[in-house]
C-alpha positions in Angstrom: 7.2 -13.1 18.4 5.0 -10.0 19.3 4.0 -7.4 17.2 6.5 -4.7 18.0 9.5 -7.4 17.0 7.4 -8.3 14.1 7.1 -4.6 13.2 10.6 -3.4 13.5 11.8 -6.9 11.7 9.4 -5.7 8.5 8.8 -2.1 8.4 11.8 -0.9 6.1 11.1 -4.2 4.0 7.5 -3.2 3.6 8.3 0.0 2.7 10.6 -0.6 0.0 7.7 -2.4 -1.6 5.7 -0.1 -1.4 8.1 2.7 -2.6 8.0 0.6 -5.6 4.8 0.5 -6.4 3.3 4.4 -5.4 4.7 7.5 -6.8 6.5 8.9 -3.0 7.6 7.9 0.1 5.2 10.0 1.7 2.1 7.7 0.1 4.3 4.5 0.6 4.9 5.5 4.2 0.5 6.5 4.9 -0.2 3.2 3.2 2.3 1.0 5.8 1.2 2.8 8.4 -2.4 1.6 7.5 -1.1 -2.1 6.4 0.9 -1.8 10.1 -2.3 -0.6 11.8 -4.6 -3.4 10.7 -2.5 -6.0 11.5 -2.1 -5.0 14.9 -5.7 -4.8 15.0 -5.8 -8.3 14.2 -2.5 -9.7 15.5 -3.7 -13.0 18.1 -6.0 -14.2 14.4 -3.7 -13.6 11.9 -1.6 -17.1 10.9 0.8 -15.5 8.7 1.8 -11.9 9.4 4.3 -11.6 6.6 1.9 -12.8 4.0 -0.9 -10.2 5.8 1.3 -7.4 5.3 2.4 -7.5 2.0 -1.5 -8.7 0.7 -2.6 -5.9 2.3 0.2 -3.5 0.8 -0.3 -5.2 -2.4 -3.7 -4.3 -2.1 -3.7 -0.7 -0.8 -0.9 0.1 -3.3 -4.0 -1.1 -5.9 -6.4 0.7 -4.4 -4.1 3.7 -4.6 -3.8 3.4 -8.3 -7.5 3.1 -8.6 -8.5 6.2 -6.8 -5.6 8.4 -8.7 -6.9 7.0 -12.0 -10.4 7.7 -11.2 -9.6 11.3 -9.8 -6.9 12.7 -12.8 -5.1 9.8 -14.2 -1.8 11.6 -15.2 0.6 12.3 -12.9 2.8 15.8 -13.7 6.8 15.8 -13.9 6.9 17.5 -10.7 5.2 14.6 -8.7 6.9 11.7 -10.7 9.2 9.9 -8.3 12.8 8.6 -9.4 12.1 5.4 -8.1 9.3 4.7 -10.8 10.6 6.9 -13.7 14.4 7.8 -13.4 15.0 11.5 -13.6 17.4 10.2 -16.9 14.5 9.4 -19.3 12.7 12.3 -21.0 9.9 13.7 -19.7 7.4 13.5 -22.3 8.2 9.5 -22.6 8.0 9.1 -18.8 4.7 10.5 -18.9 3.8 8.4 -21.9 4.9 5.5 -20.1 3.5 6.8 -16.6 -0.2 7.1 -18.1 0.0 3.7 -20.0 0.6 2.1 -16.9 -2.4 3.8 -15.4 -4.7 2.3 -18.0 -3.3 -1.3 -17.2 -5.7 -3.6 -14.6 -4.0 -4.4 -11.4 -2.5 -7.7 -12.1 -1.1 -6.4 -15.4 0.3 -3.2 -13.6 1.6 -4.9 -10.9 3.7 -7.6 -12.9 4.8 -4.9 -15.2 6.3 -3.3 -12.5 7.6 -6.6 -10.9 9.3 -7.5 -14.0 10.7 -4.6 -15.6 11.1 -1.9 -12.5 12.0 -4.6 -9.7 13.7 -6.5 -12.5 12.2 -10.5 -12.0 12.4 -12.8 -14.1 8.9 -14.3 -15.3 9.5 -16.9 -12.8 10.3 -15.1 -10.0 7.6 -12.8 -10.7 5.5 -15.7 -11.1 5.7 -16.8 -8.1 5.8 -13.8 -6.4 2.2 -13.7 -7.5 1.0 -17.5 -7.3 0.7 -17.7 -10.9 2.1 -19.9 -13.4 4.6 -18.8 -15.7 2.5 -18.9 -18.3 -0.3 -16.5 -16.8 2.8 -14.5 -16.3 3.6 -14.2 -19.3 0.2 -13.7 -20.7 -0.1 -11.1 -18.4 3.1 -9.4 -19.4 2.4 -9.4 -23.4 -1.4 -8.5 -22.7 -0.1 -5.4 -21.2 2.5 -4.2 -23.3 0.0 -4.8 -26.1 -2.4 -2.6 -24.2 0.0 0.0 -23.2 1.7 0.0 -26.9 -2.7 0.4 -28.2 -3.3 4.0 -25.8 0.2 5.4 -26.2 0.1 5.2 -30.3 -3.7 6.1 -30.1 -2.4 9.3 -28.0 0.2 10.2 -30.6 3.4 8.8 -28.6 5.9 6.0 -29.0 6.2 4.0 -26.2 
């Protein structure tokens, strides 16, 4: 397979994950473009060019989160995207909810979303990860527990 089949095989796929996991198209779409970029750098090593891509999106995505968290943390109503928050829920919630998960590590973040925004199961999201279920599900508990401790701390329900 060459790159450019490989490419327009994977491109919408990997953007839908990423989509999932930023606040806009317009970051999901820099951070393919970057994921895209590097692979093609590296295309005649790379064994497994699906599992680069999404590693590396998985990563950048993280990466992302880190640099917005250390620059601001909370993300205003006007730059919340529908497919993390739905424009249904109310505002001050969402933003609750949005800064909790900004507190979170990666791997808590990251199967947080997995499980409740992508809508796995523990053991799909499991092993979407390479954990077992039960490191799932610690993860899971360790961050609601977290996320409930910073939300009631700031005065909000979550």
């Amino acid at each position: 397979m060459t790159f450019e089949q490989f490419y327009r095989d994977n491109y919408g796929k990997v953007l839908g994950y990423l989509v999932h996991r930023v606040e806009s198209l317009a970051t999901a779409e820099d951070i393919a473009q970057d994921v895209f970029l590097g692979l093609f750098k590296r295309w005649e090593v790379v064994e497994s060019p699906t599992y680069y891509v999404y590693q590396s999106a998985k990563n950048r995505a993280s990466d992302w989160w880190r640099r917005l968290n250390r620059h601001g943390g909370i993300r205003f109503a006007a730059q919340l995207n529908e497919q993390i928050i739905p424009v249904t829920m109310d505002m001050d919630r969402a933003l609750y909810l949005d800064w909790a998960l900004g507190v979170l590590c990666d791997s808590q973040r990251d199967m947080m979303i997995t499980r409740y925004h992508d809508g796995f199961s523990i053991a799909d999201a499991a092993q979407e990860y390479g954990v077992t279920e039960g490191a799932a599900k610690a993860l899971v508990y360790r961050a609601k527990n977290r996320m409930r401790g910073v939300v009631d701390r700031a005065g909000g329900r979550a």
